[in-house]
C-alpha positions in Angstrom: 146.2 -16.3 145.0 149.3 -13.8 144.8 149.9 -10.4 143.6 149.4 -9.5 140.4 148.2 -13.1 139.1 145.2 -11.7 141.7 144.3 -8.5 140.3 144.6 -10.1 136.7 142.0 -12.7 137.7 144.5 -15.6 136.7 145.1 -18.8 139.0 148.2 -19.3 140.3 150.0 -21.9 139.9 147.6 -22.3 136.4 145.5 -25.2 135.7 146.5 -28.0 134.0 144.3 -28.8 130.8 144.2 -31.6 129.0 143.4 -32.3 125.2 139.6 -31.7 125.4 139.9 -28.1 127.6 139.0 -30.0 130.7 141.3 -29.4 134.0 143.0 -32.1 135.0 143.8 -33.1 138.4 147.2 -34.1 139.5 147.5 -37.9 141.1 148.7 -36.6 144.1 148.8 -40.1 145.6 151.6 -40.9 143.3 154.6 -40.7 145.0 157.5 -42.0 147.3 159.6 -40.9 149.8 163.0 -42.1 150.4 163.9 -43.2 153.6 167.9 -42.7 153.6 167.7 -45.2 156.5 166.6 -48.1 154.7 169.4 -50.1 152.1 168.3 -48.9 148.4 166.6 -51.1 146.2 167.9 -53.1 143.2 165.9 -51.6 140.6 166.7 -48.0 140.6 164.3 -45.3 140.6 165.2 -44.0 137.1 167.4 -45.7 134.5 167.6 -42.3 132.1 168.2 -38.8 133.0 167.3 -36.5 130.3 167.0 -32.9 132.3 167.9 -31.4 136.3 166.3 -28.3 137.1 166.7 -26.0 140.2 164.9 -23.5 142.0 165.3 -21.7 145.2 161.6 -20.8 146.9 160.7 -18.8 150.3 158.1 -17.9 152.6 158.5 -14.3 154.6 155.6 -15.0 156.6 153.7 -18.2 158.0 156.6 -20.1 158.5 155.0 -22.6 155.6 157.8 -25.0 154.6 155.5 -26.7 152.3 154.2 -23.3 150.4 158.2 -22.6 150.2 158.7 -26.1 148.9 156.0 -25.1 146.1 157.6 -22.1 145.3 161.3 -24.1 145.4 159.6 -26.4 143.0 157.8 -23.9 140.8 160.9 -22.3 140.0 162.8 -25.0 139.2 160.4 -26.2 136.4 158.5 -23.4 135.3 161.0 -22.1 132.5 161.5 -25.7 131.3 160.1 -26.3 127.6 160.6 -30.3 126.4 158.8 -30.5 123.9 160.5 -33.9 122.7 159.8 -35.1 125.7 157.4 -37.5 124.4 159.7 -39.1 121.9 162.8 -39.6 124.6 160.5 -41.5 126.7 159.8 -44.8 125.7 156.2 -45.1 126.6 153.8 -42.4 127.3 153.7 -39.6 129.6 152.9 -41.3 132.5 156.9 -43.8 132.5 158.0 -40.0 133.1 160.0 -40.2 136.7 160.6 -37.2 138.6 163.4 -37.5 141.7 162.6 -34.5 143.6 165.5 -33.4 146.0 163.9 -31.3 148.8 166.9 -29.5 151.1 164.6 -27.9 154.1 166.4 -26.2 157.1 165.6 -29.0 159.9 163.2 -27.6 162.1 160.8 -27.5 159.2 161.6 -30.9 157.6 158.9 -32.8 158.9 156.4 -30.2 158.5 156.3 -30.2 154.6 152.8 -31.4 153.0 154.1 -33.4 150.1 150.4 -33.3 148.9 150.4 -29.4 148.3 154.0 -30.1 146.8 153.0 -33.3 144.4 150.6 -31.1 142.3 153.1 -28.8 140.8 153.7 -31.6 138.7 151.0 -32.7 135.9 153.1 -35.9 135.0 154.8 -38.6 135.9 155.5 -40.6 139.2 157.3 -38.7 141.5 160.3 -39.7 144.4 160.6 -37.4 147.2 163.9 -37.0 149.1 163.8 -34.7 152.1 167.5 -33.5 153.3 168.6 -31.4 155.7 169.5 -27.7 154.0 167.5 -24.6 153.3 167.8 -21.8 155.3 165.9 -19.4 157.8 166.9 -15.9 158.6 165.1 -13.0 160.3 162.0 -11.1 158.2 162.5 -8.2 160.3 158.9 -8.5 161.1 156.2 -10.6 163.0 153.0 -10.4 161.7 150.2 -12.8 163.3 147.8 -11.7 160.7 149.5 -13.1 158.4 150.0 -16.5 160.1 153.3 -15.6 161.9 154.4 -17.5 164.7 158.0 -15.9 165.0 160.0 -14.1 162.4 161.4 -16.8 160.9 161.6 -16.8 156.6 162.4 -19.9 155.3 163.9 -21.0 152.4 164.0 -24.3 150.2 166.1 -25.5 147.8 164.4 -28.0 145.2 166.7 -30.3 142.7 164.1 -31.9 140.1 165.4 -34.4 138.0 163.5 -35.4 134.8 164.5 -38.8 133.4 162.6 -42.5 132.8 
């Protein structure tokens, strides 16, 4: 839990509730990743692209590329109101496809826990593409209480792209 969302008692990132008050829990086995190696397939991932969002997320300390990746994501989305999003989509909430562009500096890229990541999104099936990108510069400061390993900050770029 961070910061002020801490002292205020709140959960960060918030639950996701459903119609009847209950929390509901992401799928967080719904998803792909793309493996740029491998010749695309015929039927593309999404046929409609209603909506791109970025954000930009970091982590000072813990060298967490995953966390940062949250945060990346997080950003991107969390000033996003659609509320016609149910009538662009031609079936219900769960045809919603999310391409998630992940640009990670390259020491860190196969680090990221695309679990952790999956569950800032309540909807939809989800694409992951991992690229090279991101960047790390100096903290100023090593702190192994706080997970350190070196002082490394690294940064994420996330492109989420909202279509069907």
């Amino acid at each position: 839990m961070s910061g002020i969302f801490y002292l205020l008692g709140l959960r960060f990132p918030p639950p996701v509730v459903g119609d009847s008050g209950a929390e509901i829990e992401p799928n967080v086995n719904a998803y792909e990743v793309v493996d740029e190696s491998k010749e695309p397939s015929e039927k593309p991932f999404m046929s409609k692209i209603i909506s791109i969002q970025c954000g930009v997320g970091h982590e000072t300390h813990g060298q967490s590329a995953s966390k940062a990746a949250v945060k990346a994501c997080r950003q991107a989305i969390e000033f996003t109101s659609m509320p016609q999003l149910s009538d662009l989509v031609p079936k219900e909430f769960d045809e919603v496809r999310l391409s998630v562009t992940l640009a990670v500096p390259p020491a860190y890229k196969d680090n990221i826990d695309l679990r952790m990541v999956r569950k800032v999104f309540p909807h939809g099936k989800l694409q992951f593409n991992i690229q090279d990108g991101g960047m790390l510069t100096p903290s100023g400061v090593m702190i192994e209480d706080l997970g350190d390993t070196c002082d490394e900050m690294i940064m994420v770029c996330a492109a989420v792209t909202i279509g069907y």
